[in-house]
PyMOL Python script that loads the backbone (N, CA, C, O; Angstrom):
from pymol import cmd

cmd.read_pdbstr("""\
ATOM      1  N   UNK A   1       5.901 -22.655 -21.755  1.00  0.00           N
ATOM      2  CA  UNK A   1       5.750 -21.591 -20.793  1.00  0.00           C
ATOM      3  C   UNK A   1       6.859 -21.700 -19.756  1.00  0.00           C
ATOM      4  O   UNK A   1       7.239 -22.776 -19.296  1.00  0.00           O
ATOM      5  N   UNK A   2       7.342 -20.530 -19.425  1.00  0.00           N
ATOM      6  CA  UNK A   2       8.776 -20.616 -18.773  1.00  0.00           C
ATOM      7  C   UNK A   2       7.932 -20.070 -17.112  1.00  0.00           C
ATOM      8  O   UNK A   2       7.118 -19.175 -16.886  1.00  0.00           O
ATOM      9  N   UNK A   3       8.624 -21.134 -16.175  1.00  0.00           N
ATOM     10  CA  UNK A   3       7.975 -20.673 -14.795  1.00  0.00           C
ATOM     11  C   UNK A   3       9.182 -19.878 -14.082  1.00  0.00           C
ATOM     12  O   UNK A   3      10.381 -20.135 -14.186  1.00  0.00           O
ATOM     13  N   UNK A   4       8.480 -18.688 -13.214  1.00  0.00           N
ATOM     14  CA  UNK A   4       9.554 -17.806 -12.910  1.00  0.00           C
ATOM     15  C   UNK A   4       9.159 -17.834 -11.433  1.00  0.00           C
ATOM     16  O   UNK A   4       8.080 -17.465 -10.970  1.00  0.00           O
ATOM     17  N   UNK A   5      10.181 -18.320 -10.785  1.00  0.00           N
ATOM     18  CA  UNK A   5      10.095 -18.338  -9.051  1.00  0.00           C
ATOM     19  C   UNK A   5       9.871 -17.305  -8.400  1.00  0.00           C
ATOM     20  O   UNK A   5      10.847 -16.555  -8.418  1.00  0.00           O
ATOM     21  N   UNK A   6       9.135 -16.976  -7.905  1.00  0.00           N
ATOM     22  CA  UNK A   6       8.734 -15.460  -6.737  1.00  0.00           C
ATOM     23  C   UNK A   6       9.848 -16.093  -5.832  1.00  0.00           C
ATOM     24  O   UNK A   6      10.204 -17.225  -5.504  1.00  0.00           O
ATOM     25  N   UNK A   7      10.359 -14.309  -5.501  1.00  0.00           N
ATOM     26  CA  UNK A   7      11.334 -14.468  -4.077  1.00  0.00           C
ATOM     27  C   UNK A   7      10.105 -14.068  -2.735  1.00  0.00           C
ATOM     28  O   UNK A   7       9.049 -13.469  -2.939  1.00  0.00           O
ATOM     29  N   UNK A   8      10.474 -14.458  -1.700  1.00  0.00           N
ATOM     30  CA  UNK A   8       9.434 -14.354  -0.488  1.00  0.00           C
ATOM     31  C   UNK A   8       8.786 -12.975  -0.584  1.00  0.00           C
ATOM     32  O   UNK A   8       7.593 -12.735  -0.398  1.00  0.00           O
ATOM     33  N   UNK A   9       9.913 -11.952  -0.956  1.00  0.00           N
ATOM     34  CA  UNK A   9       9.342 -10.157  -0.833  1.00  0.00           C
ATOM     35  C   UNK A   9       8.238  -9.995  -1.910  1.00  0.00           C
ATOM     36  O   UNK A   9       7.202  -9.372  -1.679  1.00  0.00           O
ATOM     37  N   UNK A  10       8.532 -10.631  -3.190  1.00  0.00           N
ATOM     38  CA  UNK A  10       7.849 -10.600  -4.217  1.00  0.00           C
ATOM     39  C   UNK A  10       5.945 -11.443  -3.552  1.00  0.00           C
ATOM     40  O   UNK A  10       4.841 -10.953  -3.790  1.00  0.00           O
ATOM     41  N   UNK A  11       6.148 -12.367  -2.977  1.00  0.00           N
ATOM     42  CA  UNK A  11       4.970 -13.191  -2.499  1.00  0.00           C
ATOM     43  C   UNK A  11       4.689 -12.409  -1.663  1.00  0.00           C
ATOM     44  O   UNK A  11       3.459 -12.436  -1.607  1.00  0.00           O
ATOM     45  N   UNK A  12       5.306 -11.247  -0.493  1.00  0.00           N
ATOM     46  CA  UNK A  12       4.610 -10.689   0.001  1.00  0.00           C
ATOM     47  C   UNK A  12       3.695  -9.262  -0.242  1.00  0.00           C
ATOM     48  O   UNK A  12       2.636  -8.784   0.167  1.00  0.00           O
ATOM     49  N   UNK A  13       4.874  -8.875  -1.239  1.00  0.00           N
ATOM     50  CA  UNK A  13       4.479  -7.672  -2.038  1.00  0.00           C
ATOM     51  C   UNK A  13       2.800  -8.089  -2.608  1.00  0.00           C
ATOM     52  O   UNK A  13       1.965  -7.219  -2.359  1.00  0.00           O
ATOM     53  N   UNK A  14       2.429  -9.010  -3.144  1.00  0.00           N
ATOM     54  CA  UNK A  14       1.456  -9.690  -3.882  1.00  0.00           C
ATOM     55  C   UNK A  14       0.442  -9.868  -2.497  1.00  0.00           C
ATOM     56  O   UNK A  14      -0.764  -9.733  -2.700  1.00  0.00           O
ATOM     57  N   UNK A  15       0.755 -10.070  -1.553  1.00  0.00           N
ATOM     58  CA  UNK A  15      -0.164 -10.047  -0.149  1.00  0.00           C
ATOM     59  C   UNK A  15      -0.878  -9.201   0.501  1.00  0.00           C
ATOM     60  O   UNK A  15      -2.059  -9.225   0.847  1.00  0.00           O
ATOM     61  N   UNK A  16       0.380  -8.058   0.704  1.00  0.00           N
ATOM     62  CA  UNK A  16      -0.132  -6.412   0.825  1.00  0.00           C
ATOM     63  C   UNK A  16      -1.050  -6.234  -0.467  1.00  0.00           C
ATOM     64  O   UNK A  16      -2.170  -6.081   0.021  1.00  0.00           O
ATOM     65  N   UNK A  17      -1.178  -6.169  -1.885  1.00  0.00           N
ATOM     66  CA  UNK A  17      -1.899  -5.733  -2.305  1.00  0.00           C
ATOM     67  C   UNK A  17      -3.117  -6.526  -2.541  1.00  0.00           C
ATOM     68  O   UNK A  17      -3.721  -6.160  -3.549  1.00  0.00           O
ATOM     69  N   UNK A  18      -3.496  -7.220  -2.090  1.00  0.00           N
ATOM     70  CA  UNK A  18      -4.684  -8.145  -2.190  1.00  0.00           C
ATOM     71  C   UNK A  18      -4.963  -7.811  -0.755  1.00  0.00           C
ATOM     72  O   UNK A  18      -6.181  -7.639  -0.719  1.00  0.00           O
ATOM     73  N   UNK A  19      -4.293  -7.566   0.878  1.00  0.00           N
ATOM     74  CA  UNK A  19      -5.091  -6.806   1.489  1.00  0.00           C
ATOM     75  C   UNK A  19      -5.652  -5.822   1.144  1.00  0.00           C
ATOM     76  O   UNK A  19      -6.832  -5.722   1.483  1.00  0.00           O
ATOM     77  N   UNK A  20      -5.008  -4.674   0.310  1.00  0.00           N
ATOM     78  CA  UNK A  20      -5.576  -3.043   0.498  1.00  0.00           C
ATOM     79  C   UNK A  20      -6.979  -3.704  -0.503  1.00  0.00           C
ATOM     80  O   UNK A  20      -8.079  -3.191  -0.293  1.00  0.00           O
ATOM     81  N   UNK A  21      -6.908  -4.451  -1.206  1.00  0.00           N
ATOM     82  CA  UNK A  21      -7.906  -4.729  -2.079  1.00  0.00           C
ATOM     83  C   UNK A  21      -9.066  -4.845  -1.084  1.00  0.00           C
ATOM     84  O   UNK A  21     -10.016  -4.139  -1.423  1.00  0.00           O
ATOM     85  N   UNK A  22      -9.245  -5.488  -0.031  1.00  0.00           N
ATOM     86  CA  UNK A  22     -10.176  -6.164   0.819  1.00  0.00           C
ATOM     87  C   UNK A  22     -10.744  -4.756   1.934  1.00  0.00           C
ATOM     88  O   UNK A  22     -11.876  -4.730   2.417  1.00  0.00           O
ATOM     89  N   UNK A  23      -9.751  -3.740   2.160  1.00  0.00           N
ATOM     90  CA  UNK A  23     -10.637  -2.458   2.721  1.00  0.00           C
ATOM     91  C   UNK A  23     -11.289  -1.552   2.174  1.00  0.00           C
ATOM     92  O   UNK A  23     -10.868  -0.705   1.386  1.00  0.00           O
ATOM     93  N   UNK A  24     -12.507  -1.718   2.634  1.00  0.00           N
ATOM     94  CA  UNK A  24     -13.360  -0.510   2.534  1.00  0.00           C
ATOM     95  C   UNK A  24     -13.293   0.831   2.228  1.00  0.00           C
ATOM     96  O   UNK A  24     -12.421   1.042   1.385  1.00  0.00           O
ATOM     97  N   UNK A  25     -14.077   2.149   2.711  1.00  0.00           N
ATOM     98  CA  UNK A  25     -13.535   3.026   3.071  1.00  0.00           C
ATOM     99  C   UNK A  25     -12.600   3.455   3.434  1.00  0.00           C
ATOM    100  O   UNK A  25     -12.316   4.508   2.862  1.00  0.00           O
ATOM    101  N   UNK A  26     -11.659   3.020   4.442  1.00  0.00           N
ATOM    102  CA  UNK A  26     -10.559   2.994   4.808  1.00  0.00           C
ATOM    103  C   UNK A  26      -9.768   2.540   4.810  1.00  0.00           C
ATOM    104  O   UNK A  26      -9.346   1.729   5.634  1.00  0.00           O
ATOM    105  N   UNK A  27      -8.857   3.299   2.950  1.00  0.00           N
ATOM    106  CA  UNK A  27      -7.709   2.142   2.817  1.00  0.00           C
ATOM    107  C   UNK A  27      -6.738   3.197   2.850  1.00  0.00           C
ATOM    108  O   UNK A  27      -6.028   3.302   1.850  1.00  0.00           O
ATOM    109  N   UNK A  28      -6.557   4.028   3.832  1.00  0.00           N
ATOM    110  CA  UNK A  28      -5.106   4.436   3.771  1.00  0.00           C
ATOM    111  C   UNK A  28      -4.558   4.141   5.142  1.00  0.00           C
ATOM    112  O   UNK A  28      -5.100   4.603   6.146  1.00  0.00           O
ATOM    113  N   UNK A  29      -3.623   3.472   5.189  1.00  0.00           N
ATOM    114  CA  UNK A  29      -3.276   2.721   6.979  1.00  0.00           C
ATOM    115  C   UNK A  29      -1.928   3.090   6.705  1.00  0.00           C
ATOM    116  O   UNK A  29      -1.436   3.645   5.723  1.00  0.00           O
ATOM    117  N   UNK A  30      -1.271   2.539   8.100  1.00  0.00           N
ATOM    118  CA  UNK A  30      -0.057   3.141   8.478  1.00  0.00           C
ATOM    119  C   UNK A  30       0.204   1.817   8.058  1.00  0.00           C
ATOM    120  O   UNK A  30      -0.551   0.912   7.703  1.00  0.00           O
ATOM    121  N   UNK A  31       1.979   1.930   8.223  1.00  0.00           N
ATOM    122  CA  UNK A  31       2.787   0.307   8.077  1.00  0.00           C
ATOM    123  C   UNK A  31       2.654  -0.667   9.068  1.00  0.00           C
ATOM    124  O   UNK A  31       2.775  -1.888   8.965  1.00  0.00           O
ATOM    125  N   UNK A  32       2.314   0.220  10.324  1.00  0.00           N
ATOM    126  CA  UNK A  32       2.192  -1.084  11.333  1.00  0.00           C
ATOM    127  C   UNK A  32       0.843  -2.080  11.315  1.00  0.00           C
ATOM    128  O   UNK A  32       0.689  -3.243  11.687  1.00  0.00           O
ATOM    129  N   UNK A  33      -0.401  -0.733  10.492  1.00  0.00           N
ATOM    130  CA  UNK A  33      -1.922  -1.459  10.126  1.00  0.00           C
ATOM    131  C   UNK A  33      -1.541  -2.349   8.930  1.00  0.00           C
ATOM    132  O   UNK A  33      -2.224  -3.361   8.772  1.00  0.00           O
ATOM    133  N   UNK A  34      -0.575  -2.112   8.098  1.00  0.00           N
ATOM    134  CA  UNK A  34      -0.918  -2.893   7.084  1.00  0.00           C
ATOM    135  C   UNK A  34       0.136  -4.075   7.493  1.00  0.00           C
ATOM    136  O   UNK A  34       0.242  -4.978   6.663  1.00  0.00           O
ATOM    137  N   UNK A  35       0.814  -4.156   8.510  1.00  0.00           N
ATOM    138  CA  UNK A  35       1.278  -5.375   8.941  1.00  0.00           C
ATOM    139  C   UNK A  35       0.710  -6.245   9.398  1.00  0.00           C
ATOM    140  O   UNK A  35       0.808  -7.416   9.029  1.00  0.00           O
ATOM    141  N   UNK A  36      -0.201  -5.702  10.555  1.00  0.00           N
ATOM    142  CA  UNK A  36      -1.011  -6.268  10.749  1.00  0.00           C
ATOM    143  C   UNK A  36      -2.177  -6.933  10.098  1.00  0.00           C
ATOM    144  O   UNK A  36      -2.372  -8.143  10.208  1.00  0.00           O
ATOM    145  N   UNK A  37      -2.824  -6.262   9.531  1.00  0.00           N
ATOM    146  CA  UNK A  37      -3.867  -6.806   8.266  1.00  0.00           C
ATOM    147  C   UNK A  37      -3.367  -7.954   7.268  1.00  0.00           C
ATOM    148  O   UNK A  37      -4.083  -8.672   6.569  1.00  0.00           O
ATOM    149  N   UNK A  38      -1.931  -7.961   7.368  1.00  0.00           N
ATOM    150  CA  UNK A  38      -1.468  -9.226   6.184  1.00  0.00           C
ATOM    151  C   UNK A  38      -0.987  -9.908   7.003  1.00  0.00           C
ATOM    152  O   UNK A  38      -0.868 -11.085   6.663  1.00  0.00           O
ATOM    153  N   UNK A  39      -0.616  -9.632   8.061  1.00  0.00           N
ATOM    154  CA  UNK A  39       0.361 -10.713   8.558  1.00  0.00           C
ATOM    155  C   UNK A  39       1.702 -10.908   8.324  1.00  0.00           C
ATOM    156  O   UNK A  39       2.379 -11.785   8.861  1.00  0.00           O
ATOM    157  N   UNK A  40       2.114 -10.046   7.478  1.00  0.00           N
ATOM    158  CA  UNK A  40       3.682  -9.703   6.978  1.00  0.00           C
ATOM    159  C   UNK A  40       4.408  -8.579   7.983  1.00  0.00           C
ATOM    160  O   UNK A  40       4.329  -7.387   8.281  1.00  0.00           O
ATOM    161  N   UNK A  41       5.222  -9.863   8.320  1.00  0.00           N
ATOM    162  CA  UNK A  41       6.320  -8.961   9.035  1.00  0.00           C
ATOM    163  C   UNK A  41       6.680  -7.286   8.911  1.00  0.00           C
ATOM    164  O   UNK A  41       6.792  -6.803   7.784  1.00  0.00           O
ATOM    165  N   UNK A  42       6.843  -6.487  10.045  1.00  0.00           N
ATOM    166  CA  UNK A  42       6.893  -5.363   9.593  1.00  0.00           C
ATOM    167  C   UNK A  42       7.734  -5.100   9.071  1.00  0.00           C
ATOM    168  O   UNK A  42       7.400  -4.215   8.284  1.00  0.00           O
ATOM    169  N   UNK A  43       9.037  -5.381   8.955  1.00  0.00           N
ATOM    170  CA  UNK A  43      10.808  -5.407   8.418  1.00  0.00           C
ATOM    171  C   UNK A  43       9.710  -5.052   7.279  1.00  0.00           C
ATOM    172  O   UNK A  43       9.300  -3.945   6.932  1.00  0.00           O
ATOM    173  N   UNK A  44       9.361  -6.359   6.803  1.00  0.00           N
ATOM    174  CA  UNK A  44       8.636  -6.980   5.288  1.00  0.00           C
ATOM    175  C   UNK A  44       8.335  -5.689   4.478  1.00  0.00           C
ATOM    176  O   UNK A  44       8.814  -5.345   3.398  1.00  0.00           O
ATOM    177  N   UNK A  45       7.026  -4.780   5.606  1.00  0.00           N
ATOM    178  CA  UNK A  45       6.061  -3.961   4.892  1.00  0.00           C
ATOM    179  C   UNK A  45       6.912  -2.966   4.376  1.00  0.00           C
ATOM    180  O   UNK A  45       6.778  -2.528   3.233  1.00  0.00           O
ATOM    181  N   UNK A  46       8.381  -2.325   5.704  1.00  0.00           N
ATOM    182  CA  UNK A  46       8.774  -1.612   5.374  1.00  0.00           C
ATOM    183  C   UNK A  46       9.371  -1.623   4.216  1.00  0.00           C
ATOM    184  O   UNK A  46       8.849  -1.105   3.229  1.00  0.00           O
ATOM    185  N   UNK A  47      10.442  -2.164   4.188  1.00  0.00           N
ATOM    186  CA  UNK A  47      10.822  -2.432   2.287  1.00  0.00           C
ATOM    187  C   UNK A  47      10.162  -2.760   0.813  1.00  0.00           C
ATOM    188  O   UNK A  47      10.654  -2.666  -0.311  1.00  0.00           O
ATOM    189  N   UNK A  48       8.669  -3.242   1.317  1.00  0.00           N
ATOM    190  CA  UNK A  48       8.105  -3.384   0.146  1.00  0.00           C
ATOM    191  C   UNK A  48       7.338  -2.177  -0.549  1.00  0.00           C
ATOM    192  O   UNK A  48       7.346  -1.884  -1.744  1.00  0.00           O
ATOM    193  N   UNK A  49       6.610  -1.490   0.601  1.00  0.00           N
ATOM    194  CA  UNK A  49       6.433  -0.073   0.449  1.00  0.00           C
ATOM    195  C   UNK A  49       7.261   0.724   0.239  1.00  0.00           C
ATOM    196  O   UNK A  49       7.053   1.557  -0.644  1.00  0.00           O
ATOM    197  N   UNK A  50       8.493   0.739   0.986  1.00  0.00           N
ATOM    198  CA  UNK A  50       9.355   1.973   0.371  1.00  0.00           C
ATOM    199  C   UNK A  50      10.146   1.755  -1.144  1.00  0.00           C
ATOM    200  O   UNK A  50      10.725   2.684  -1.707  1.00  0.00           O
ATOM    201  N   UNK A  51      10.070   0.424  -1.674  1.00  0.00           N
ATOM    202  CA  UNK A  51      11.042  -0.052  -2.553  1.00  0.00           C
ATOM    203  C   UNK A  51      10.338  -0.259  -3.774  1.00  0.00           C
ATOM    204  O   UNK A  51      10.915  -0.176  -4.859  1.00  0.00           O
ATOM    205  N   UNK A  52       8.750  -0.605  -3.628  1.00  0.00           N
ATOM    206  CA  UNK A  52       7.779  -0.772  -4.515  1.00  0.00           C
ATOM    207  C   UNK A  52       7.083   0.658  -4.786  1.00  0.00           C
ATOM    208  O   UNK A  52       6.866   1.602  -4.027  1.00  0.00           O
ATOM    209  N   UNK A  53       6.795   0.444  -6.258  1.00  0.00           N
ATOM    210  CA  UNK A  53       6.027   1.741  -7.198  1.00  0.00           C
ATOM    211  C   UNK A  53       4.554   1.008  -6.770  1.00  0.00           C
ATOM    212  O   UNK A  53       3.564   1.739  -6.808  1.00  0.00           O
ATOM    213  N   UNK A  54       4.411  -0.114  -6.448  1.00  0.00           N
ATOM    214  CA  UNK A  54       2.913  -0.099  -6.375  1.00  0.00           C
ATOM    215  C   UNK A  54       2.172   0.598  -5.165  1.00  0.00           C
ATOM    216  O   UNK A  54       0.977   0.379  -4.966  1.00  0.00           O
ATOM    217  N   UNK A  55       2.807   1.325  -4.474  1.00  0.00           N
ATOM    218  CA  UNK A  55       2.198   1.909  -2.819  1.00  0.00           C
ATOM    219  C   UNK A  55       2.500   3.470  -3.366  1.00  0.00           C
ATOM    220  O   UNK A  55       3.262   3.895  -4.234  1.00  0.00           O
ATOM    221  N   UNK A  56       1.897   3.887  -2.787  1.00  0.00           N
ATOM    222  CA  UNK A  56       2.098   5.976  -2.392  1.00  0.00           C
ATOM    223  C   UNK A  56       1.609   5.864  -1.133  1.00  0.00           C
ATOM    224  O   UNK A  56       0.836   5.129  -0.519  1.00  0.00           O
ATOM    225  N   UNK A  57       2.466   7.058  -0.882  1.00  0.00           N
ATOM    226  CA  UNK A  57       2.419   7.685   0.204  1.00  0.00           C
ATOM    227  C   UNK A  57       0.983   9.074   0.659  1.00  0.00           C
ATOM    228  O   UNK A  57       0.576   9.658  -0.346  1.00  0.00           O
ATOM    229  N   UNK A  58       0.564   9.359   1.508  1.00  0.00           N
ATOM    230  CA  UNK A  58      -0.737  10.016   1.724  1.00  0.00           C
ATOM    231  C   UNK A  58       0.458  11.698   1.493  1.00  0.00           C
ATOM    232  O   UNK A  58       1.323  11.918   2.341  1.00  0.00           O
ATOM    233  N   UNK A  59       0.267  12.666   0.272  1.00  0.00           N
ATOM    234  CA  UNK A  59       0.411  13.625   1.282  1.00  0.00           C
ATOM    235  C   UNK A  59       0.044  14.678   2.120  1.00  0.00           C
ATOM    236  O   UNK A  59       0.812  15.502   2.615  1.00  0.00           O
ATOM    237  N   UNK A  60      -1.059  14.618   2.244  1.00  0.00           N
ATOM    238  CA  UNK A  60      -1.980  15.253   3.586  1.00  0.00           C
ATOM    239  C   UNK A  60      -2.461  14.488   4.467  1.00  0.00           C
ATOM    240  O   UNK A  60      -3.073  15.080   5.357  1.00  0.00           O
ATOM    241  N   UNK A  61      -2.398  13.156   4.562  1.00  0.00           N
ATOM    242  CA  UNK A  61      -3.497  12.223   5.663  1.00  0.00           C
ATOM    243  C   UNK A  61      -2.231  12.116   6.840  1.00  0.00           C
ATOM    244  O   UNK A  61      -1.110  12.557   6.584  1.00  0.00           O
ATOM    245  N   UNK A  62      -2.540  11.519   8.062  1.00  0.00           N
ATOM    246  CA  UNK A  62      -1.777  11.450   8.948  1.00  0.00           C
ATOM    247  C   UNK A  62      -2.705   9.844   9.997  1.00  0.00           C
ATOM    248  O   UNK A  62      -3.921   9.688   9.877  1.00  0.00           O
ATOM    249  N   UNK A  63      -2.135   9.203  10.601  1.00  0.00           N
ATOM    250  CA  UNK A  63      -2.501   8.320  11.443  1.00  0.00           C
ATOM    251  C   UNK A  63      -1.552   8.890  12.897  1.00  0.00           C
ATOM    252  O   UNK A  63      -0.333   8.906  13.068  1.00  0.00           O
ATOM    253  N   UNK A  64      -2.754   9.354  13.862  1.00  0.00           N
ATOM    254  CA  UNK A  64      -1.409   9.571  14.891  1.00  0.00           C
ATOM    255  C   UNK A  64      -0.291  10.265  14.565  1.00  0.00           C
ATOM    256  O   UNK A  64       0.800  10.007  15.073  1.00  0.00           O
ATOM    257  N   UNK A  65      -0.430  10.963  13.912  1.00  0.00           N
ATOM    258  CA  UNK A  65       0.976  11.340  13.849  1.00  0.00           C
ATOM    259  C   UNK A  65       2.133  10.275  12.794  1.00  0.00           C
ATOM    260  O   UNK A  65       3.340  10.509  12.741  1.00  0.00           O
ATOM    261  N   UNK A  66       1.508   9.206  12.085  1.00  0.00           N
ATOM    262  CA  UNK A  66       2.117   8.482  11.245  1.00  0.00           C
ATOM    263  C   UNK A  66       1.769   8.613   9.891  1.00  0.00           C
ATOM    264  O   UNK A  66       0.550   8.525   9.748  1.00  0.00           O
ATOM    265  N   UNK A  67       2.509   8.827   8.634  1.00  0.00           N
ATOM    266  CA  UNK A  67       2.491   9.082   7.634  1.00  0.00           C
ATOM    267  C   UNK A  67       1.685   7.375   7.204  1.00  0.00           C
ATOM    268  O   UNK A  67       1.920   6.327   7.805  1.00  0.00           O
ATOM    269  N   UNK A  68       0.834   7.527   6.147  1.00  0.00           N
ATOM    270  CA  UNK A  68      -0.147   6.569   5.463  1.00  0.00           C
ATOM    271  C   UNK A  68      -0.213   6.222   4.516  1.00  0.00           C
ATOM    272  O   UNK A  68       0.093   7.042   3.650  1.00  0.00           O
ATOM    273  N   UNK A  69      -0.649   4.802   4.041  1.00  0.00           N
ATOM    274  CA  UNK A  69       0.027   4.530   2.459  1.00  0.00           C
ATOM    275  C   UNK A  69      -1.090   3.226   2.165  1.00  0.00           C
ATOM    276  O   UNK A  69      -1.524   2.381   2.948  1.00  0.00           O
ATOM    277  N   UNK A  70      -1.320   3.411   0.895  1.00  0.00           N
ATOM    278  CA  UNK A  70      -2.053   2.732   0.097  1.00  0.00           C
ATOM    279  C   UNK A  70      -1.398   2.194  -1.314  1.00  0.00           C
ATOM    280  O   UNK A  70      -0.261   2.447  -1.711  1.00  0.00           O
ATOM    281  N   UNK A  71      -2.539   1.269  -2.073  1.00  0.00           N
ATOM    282  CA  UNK A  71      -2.036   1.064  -3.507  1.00  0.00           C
ATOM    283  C   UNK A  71      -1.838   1.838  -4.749  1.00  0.00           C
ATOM    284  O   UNK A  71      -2.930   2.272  -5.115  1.00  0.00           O
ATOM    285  N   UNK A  72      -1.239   2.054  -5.247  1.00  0.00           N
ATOM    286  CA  UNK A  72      -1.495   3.172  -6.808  1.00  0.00           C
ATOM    287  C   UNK A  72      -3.030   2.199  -6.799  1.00  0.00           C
ATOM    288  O   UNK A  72      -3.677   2.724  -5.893  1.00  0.00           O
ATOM    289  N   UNK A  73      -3.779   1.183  -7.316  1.00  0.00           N
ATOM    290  CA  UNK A  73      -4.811   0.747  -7.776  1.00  0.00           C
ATOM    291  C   UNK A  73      -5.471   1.472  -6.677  1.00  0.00           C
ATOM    292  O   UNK A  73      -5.962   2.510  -7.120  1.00  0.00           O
ATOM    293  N   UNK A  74      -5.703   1.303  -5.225  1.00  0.00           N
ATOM    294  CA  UNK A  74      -7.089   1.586  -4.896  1.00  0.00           C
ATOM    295  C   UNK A  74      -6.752   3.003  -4.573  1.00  0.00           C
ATOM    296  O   UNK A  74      -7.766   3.542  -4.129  1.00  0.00           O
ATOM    297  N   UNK A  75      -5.526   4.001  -4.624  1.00  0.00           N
ATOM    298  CA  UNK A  75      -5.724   5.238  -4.871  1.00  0.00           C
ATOM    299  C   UNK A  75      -6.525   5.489  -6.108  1.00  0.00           C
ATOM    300  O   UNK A  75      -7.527   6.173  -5.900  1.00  0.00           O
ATOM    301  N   UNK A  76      -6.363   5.165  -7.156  1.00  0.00           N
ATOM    302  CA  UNK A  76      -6.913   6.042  -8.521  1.00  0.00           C
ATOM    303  C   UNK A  76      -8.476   5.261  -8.094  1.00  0.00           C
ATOM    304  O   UNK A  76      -9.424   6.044  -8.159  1.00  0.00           O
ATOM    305  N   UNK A  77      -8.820   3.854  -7.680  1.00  0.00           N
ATOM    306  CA  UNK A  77      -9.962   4.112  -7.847  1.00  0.00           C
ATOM    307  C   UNK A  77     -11.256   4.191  -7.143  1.00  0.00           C
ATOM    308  O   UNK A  77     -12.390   3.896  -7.520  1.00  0.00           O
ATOM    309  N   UNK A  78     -10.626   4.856  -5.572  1.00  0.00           N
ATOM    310  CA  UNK A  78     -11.308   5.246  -4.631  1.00  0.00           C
ATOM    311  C   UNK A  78     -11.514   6.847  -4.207  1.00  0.00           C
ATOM    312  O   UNK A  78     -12.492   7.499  -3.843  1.00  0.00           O
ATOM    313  N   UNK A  79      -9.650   7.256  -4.508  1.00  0.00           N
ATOM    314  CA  UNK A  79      -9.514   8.788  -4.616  1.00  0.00           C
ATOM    315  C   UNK A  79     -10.644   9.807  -5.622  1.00  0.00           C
ATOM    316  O   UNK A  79     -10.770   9.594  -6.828  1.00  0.00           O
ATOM    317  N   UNK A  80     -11.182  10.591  -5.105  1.00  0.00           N
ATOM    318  CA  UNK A  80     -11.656  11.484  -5.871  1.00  0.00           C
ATOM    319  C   UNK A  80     -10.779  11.973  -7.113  1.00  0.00           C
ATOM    320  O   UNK A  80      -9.574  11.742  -7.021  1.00  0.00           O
ATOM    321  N   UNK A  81     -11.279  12.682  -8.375  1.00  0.00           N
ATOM    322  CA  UNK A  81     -10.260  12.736  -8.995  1.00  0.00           C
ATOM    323  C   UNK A  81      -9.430  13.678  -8.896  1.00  0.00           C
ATOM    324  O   UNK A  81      -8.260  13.587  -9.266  1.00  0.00           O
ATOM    325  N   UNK A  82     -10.391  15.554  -7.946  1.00  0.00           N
ATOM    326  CA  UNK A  82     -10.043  16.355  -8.188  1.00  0.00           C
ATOM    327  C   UNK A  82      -8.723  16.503  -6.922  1.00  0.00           C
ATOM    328  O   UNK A  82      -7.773  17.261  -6.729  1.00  0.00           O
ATOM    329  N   UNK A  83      -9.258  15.432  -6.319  1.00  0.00           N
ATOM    330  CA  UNK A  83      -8.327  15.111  -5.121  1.00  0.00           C
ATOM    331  C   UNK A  83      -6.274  14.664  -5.742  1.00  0.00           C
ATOM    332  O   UNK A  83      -5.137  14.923  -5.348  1.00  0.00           O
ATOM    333  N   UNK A  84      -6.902  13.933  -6.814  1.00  0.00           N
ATOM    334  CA  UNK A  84      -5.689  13.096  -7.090  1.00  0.00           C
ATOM    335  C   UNK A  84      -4.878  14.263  -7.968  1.00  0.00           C
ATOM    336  O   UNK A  84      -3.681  14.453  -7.750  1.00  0.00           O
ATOM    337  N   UNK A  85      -5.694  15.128  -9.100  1.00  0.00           N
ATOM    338  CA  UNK A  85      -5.153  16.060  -9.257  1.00  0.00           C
ATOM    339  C   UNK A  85      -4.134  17.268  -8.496  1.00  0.00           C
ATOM    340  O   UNK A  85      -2.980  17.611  -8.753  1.00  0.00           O
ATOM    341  N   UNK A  86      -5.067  17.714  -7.501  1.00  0.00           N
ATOM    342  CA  UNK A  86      -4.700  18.582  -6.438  1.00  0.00           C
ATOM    343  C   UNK A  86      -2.949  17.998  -5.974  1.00  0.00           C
ATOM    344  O   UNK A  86      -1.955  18.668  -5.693  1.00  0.00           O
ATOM    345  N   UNK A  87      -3.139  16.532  -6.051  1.00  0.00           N
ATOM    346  CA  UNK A  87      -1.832  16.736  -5.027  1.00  0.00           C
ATOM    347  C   UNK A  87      -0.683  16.026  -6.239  1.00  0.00           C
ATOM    348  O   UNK A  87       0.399  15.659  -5.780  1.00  0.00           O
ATOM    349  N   UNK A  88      -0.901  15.863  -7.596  1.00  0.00           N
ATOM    350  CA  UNK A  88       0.158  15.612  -8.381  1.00  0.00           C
ATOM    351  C   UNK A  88       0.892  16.688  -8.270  1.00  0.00           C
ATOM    352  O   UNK A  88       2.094  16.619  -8.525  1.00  0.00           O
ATOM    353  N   UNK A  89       0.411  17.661  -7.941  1.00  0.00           N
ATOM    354  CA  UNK A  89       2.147  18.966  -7.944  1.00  0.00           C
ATOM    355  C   UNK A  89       2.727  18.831  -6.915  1.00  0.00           C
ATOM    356  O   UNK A  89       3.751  19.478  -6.694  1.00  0.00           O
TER     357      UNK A  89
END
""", "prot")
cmd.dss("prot")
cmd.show_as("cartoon", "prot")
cmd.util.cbc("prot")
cmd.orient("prot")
């Protein structure tokens, strides 16, 4: 078995999504909530979210006035479906 070193982004990427795993009802947060909630630097969140396929973006939700983002996993399996439909176009 060949061992493959995680780079720090990769270990954090893996952090953020084992938080969104742990909210409730309310898992669509802004970058500064989900900094907070992991403890990962915000620099961190920003690039892992914008750079990673595992996050989407809300496009109708708003925080304050801040755009909101969750996992592809606990979108498909918290989102309603007709919801998830609605906004694939």
């Amino acid at each position: 078995m060949e061992y493959v070193m995680k780079t720090p982004l990769e270990k954090e990427r893996q952090i953020l999504i084992n938080t969104f795993d742990k909210f409730a009802d309310d898992y669509w947060k802004t970058l500064a909530e989900i900094s907070r909630a992991s403890a990962v630097n915000l620099e961190d969140v920003i690039t892992i979210v914008f750079t990673s396929a595992d996050f989407v973006r809300s496009p109708y939700k708003l925080k304050d006035g801040q755009p909101v983002y969750t996992t592809r996993k606990v979108y498909r399996k918290r989102t309603p479906f007709i919801l998830q439909l609605l906004t694939a176009f």
